[in-house]
C-alpha positions in Angstrom: 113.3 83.1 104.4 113.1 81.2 107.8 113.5 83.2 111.2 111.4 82.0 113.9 110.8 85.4 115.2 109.7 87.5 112.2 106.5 86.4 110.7 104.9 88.1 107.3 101.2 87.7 106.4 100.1 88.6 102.8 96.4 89.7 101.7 95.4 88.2 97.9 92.9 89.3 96.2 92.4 86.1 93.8 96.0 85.1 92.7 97.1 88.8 93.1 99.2 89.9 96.6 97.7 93.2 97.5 99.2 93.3 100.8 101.3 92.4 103.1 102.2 93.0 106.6 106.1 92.9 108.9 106.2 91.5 111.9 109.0 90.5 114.6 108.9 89.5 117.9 111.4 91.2 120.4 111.9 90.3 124.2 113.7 92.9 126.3 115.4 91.0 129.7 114.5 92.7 133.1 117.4 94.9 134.2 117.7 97.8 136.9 116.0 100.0 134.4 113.5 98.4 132.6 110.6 95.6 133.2 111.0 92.3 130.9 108.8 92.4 127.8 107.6 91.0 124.9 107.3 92.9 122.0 105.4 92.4 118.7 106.8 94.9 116.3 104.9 96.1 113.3 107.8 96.5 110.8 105.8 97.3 107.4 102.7 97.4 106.5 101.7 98.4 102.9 99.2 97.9 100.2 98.7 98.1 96.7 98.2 101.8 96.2 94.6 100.3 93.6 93.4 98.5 97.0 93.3 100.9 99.9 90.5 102.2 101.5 89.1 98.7 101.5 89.4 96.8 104.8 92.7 95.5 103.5 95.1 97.5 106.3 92.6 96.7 108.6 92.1 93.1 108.0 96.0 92.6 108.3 96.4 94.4 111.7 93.5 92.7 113.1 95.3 89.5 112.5 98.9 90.8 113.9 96.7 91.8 116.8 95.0 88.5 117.0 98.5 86.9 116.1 100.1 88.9 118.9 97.8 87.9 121.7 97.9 84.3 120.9 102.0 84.5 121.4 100.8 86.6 124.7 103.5 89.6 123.9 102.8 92.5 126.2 102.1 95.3 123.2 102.2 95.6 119.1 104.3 98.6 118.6 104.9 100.4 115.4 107.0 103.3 114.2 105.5 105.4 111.9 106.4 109.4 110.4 105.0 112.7 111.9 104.8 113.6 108.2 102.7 110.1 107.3 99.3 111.7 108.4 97.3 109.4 107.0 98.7 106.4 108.7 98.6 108.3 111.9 95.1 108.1 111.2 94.7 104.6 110.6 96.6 103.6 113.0 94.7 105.7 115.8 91.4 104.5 113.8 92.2 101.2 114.7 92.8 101.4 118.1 96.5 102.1 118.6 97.6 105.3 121.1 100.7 107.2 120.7 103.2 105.9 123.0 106.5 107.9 122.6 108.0 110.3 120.2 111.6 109.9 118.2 113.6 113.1 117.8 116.5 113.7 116.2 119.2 116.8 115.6 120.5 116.1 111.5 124.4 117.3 111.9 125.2 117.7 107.6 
């Protein structure tokens, strides 16, 4: 896969991947509404359901975050479920604030 904008970092755990970690850049031009910005976007983050609650999350983000600065984007922004209360969690564990809220209105 080659895309100069989205990045993927992996955790191993000797030869095994135990995680692995999204990311793309976004930049958003300056209009009459909004400021210009660069954007680090947490896509996916996951790991091996026999590894959590070891660092491993929080080993991955701290290198996005450390990844992000040195590209100098203005924020690391993530979407993540209401319902995912656990990842709310982690994510507020390791620093990150709530910055907006998604609604929707499901028309079946």
């Amino acid at each position: 896969m080659k895309d100069g904008k989205q990045h993927i970092f992996v955790a191993n755990v000797g030869k095994d991947i135990v995680g692995v970690i999204v990311t793309k850049e976004e930049e958003t031009a300056e209009n009459s509404f909004v400021r210009a910005r660069k954007v680090l976007y947490i896509n996916s983050l996951s790991v091996a359901e026999t590894h959590r609650k070891k660092g491993i999350g929080k080993k991955l983000t701290t290198y996005v975050f450390d990844f992000g600065k040195s590209l100098t984007v203005d924020s690391i922004e993530l979407g993540v479920s209401e319902k995912n209360t656990s990842a709310i969690e982690f994510y507020r564990s390791i620093g990150m604030t709530t910055k907006s809220r998604r609604m929707e209105l499901k028309i079946i």
